[in-house]
N, C-alpha and C positions, 0 to 999 in steps of 0.2 A: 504494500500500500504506500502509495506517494502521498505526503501530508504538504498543507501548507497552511504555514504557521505563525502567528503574528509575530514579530519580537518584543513589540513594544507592550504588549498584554499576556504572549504566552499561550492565549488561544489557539485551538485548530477551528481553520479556516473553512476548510476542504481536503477530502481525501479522494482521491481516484487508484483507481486498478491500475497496473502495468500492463502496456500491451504485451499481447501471449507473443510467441513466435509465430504461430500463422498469420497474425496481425501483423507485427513486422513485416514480414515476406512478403503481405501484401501492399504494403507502402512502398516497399523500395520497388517493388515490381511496376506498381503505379508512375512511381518518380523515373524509373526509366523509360517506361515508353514515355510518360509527358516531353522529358528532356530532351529525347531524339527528334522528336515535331517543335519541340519548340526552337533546338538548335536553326532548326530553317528556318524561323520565324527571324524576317531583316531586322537588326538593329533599330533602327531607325520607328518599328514600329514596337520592337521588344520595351524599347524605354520610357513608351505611354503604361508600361505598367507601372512602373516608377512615378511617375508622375500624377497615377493614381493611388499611388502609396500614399504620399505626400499628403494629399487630399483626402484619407479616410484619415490617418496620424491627426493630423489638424481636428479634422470635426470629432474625435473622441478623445483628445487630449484630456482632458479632466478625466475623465472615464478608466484612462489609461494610467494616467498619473496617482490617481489614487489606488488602484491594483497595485501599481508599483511599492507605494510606500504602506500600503497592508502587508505584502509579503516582506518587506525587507528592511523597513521603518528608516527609507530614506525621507529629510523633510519635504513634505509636495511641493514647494516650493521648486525645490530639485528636480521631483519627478516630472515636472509640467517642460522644463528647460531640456529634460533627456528626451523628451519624446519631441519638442522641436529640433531641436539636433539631427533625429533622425529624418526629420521632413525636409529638415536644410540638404541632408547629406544625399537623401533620393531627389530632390531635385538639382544637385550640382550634377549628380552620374547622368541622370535626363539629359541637360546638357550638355554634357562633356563626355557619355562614351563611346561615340558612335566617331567624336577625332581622337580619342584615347589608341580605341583598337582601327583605326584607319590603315588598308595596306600598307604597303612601305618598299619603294624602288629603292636595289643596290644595284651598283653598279660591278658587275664581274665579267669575265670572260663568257658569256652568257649572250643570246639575242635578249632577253630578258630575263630579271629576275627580279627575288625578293621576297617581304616575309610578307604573311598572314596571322592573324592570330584566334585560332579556333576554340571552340569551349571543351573542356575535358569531362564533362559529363557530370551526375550528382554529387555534389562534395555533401559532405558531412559535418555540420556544425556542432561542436562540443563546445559550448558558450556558459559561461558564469552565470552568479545572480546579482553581480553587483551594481550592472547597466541591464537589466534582462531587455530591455526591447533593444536599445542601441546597439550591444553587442550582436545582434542578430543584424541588424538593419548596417551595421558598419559591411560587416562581411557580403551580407546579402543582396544587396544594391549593384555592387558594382558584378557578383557573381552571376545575378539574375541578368544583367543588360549583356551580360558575355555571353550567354547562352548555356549557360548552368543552371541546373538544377540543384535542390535543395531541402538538407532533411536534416533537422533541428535537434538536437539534443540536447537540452536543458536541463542546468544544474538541478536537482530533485527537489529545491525549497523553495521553486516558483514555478511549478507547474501549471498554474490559474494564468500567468503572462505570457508561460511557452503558448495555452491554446489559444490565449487572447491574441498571440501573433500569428498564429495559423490564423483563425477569423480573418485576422486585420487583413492578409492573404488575402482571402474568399472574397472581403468586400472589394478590395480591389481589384478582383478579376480575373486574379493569378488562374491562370491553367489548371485546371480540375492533376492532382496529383503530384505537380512540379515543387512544391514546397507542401511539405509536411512535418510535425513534431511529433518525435516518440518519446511518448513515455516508459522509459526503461531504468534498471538499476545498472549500475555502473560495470557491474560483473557481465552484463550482456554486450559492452562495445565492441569487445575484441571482436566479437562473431561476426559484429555490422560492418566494421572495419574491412574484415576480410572478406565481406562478401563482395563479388565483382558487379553486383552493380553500383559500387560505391567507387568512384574514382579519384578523390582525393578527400582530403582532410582537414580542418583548420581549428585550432583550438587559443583558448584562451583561457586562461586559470594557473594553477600554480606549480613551480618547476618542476616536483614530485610528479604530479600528474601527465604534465607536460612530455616527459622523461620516458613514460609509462605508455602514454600513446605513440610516440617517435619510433617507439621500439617496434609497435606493433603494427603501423604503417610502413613504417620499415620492412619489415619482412615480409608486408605483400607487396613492396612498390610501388609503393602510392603517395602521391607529393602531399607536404605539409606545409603547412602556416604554422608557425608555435607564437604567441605574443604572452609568454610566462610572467613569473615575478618581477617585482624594480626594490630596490632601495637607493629613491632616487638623492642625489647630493643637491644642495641648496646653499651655491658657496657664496660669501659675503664676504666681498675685498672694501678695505678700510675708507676709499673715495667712494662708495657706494651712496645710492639717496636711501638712509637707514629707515627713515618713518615708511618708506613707500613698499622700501624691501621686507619689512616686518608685517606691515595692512598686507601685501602680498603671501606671505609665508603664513599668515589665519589659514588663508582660501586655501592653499596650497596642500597643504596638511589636514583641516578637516573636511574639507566638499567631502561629501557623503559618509560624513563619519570617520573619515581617514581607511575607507574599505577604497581604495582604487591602488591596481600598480602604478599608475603615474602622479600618486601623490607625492609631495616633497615627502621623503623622512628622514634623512641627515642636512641636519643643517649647519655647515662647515663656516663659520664665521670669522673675523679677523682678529685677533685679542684686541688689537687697539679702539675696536669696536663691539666686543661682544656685550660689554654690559651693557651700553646703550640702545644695541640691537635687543638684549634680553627684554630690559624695560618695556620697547614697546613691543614686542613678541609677547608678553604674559600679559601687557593692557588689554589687546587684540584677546588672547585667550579666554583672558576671565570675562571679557564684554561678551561671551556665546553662548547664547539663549539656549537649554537644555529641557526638552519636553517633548511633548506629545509629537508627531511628524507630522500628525494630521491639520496643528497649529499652524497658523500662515507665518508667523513670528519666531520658528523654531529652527533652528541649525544645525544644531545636536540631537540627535535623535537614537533611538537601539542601536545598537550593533545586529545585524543579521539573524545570528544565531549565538544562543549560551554559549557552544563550544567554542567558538571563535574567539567569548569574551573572556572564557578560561584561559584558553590558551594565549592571549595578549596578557593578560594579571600576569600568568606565569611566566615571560617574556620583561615585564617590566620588575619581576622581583626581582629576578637572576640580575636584571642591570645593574640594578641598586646593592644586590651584593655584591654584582664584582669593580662597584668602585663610584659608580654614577650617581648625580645629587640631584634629588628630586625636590623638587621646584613648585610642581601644581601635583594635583591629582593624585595617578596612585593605585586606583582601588573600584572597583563596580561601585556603582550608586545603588545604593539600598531601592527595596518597591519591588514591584511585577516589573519583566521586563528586562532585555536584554543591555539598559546603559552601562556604561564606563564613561569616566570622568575625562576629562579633556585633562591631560598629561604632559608634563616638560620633563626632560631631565635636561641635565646641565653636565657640562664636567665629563660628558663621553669620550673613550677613546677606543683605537680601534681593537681591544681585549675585549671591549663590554658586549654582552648578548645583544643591546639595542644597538651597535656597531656592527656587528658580523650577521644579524638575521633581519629578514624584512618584519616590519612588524606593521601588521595589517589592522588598523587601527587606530584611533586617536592619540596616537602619544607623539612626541616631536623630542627630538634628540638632537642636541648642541656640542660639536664638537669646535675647539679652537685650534686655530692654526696660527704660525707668525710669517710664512712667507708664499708665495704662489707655486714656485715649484709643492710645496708640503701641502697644498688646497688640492694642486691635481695629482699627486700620490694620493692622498684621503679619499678621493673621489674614484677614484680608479683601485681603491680598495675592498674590491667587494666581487662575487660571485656573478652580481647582477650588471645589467648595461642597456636600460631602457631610456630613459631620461636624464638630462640633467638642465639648471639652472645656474647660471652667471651671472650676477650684480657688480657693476662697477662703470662710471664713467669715463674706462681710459675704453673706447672700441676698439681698436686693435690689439690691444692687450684681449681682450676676451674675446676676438676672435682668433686667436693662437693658442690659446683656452680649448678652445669648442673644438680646435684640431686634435687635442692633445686628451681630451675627454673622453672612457672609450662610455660612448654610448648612442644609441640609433638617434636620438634628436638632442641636441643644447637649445636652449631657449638664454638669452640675452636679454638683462633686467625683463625678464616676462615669466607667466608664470607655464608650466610645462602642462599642453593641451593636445587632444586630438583636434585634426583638422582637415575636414574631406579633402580640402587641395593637397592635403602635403602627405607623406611617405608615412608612415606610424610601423614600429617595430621596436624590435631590438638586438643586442647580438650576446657575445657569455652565454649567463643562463636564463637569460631574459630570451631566447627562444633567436626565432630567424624568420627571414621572408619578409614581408612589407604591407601591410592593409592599406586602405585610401589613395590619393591620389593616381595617379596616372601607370604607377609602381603596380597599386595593389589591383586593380582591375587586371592588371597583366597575370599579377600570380596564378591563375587555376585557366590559362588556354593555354593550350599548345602553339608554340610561338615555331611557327612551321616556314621554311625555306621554298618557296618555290623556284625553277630553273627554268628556262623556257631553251633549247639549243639553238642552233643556227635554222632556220628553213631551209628543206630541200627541194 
């Protein structure tokens, strides 16, 4: 039984059955013949589905937004901003995919030649709960306008959004079978994985997992997406604007709780500047409304799930023993209800558990540094390599930073965001391949050579 569960109250929401295995079999069976009809279907008209995405997103935004923060007790405030996100992002691919996958003349020893790029057939989406519509719609948007098909697997503690986004599907016209969401327990992917009407894979969740499906994609052959863990760095060089870099590092660290990989969670500061940065880093903190999600006034909100909030406490004890000075927080907030206190430690370095592991959560960890080469060792200390951020008014100085950074995107006094224009990934064990932009629409076609010889 799939449960979905409030955090914020601890309710069960809803329970549904797992689909059996004939069930399966008959969705993917579905999704393949859709995919093979729809692959003919021209660009040019495939991306009116997109464009009616947009347009069903839009008129059930509330609708959506609150499912959202039922299951996962992000504030609605958030949830209303994720589901525009996803309207912005099908109507950029509307747009944009049809010159994205445009043929493309090279020039060879050839009377013609050159590439094409064809769709690889149903991928398989193994998608989080932390964006549950976005993360579907990031991947899905630019996979559907390529001529892919698509079949949803969703984390098991938001199953009411996985069907809410099958629906959202249905209203907008999608092809009877071409996107579908299974509901399955995790012991069952392997089998989906390998069955051949599934031709590739894309996942998003945490390196463990990540790790786990690579392997077994792997051994049928079948291309991945991995967009894993971050513990992203959040360096602050001493010329930096300190009020704007702190009001920055609130959002940075708690937007949803502090549940996203691309939240800031090291934050690498200048000694000549760290107390000043702390100051207003803990005003920002303790100004954050902690309550209901359903409140329109709220920013703080549950945590996901209990275990999650266990396993953060026990993350932030270990820091504190092995040397870290805690500052705010600390500890769950008492009540029903999955809270944890919005969290600083101080005095991090890179021995401490909040140094060496992502901590997927509200808590914010300050570590000092005294000179830029020791900011980008700091930063480039870690397993992970999704994001990072740079504060400082010398630009050239922080664009030889951003060279020297290993991670898929630096952001430059800004705070680190997805952006359907731009590439989103990472590399380490923050996974590989590229979503969004012009990059990620390419990932799941067959980026195929055509020759043409001389005429006889």
């Amino acid at each position: 039984m799939i449960k979905s569960i409030n955090p914020a109250t601890g309710d069960v929401i809803d329970s549904f059955e797992a689909h059996s295995a004939g069930e399966v079999d008959a969705i993917l069976a579905a999704a393949d013949r859709a995919q093979r009809s729809w692959r003919r279907v021209p660009i040019e008209k495939r991306v009116l589905l997109l464009t009616a995405m947009a347009k069903v997103l839009r008129a059930n935004k509330e609708d959506y937004a609150r499912l959202i923060t039922e299951e996962i007790g992000k504030p609605i405030t958030e949830s209303r901003g994720e589901i525009e996100k996803c309207a912005v992002t099908c109507d950029f691919y509307a747009s944009h995919a049809q010159g994205f996958l445009a043929d493309e003349t090279i020039e060879s020893n050839a009377r013609e030649s050159g590439v094409v790029f064809d769709p690889l057939g149903v991928v398989l989406a193994i998608m989080p709960w932390n964006y549950p519509f976005w993360q579907f719609v990031r991947f899905a948007a630019p996979a559907l306008a390529a001529g892919n098909g698509a079949i949803l697997k969703h984390a098991n503690n938001v199953p009411r959004s996985a069907l809410a986004i099958e629906a959202m599907m249905r209203e907008a016209g999608c092809p009877d079978g071409l996107m579908r969401t299974l509901l399955v327990e995790a012991s069952e992917v392997a089998g989906i994985i390998a069955d051949d009407r599934i031709a590739a894979v894309t996942l998003t969740g945490s390196t463990e997992v990540g790790a786990i499906v690579a392997s077994q994609a792997g051994k049928a052959l079948k291309k991945q997406v991995l967009e894993l863990g971050g513990s992203d760095p959040f360096i602050v060089l001493p010329d930096a604007d300190i009020a704007t870099a702190a009001a920055t590092a609130v959002k940075a660290r708690f937007v949803n709780v502090g549940q996203s990989c691309v939240n800031a969670k090291r934050f690498i500061v200048h000694e000549d500047v760290a107390d000043a940065f702390n100051e207003a880093f803990i005003a920002g903190i303790r100004a954050l409304k902690i309550g209901d999600p359903m409140d329109e006034a709220t920013q703080i909100g549950p945590m996901a799930r209990a275990n999650l909030r266990d396993g953060l406490h026990d993350q932030v004890t270990r820091s504190i023993a092995d040397g870290a000075v805690l500052v705010l927080g600390g500890e769950p907030i008492e009540g029903p209800g999955c809270y944890y206190a919005p969290t600083l430690l101080d005095r991090v370095t890179p021995d401490h558990t909040s140094f060496k592991e992502e901590l997927f959560g509200p808590v914010a960890s300050v570590i000092r540094f005294s000179s830029t080469e020791e900011a980008i060792a700091l930063a480039n200390d870690t397993e992970f390599g999704l994001g990072a951020a740079v504060w400082t008014a010398d630009l050239d100085l922080a664009r030889r930073m951003a060279r020297e950074i290993d991670a898929g995107a630096v952001f430059i006094n800004g705070m680190v965001a997805s952006d359907a224009r731009l590439p989103f990934g990472g590399i380490k064990r923050s996974g590989y391949g590229r979503e969004l932009g012009s990059y990620g629409i390419r990932e799941f076609t067959n980026i195929k050579t055509v020759w043409i010889g001389p005429a006889r």
